[in-house]
C-alpha positions as CSV (number, residue, x, y, z in Angstrom):
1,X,0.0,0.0,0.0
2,X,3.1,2.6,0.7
3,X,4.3,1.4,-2.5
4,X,1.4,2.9,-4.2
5,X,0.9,6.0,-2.2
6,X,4.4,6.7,-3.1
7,X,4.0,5.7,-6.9
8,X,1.1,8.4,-7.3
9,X,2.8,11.2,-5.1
10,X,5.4,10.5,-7.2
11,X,3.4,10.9,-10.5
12,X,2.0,14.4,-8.8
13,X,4.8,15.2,-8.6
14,X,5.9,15.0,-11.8
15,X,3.1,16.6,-13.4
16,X,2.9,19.4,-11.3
17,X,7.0,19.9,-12.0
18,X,6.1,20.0,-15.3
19,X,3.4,22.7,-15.3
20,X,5.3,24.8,-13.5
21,X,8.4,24.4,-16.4
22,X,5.9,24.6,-19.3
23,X,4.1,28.0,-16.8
24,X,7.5,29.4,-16.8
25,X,8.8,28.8,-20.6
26,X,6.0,30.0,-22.2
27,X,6.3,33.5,-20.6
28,X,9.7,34.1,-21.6
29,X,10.6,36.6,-23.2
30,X,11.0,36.3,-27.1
31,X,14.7,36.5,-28.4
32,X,14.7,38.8,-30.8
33,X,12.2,41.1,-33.3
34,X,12.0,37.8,-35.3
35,X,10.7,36.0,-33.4
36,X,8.4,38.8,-32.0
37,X,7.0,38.6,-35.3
38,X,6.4,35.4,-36.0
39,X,4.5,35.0,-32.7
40,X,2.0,37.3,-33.9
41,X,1.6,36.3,-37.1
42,X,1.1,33.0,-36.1
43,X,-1.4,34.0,-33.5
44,X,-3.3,35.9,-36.0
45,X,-3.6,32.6,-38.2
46,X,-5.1,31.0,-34.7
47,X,-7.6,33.6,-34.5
48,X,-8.5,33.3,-37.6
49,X,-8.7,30.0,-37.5
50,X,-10.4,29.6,-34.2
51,X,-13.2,32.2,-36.3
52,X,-13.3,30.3,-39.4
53,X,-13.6,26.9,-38.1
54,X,-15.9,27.7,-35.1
55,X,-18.4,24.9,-34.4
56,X,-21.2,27.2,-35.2
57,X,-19.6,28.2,-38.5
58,X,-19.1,24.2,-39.2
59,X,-22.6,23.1,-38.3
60,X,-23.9,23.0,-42.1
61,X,-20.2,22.2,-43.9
62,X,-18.2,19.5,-44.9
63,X,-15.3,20.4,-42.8
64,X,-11.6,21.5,-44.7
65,X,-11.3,21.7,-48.0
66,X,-8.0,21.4,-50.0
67,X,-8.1,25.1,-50.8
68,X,-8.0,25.9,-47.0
69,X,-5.6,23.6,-45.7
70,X,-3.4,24.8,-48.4
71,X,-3.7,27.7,-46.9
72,X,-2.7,27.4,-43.2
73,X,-0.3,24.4,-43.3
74,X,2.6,25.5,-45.4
């Protein structure tokens, strides 16, 4: 019974490590202008994709077509 109590403190542990690294890297600073500007161009393409491909906006389509994806996955 310790063995498992010890197993899954051990897994929280873990997983609570690793928020705290992915919490901290992902509000970092960015490098450089470069990479400034990639950031928000890439979050623009969320947004718009997040706008586009809304579940309301999908109700009545057929999903992706070939034109889009071209589009967003370069």
């Amino acid at each position: 019974m310790a063995t498992l109590i010890a197993l899954f403190a051990g897994l929280a542990a873990l997983v609570a490590g690793l928020a705290v690294y992915l919490h901290r890297r992902h509000r970092r600073p960015t490098e450089n202008i470069d990479g400034v500007l990639a950031e928000q161009e890439r979050l623009a393409q969320l947004r718009a994709l997040r706008s586009s491909y809304s579940s309301i906006a999908m109700h009545s389509t057929h999903g992706l077509t070939t034109d889009d994806l071209g589009r967003y996955h370069r």
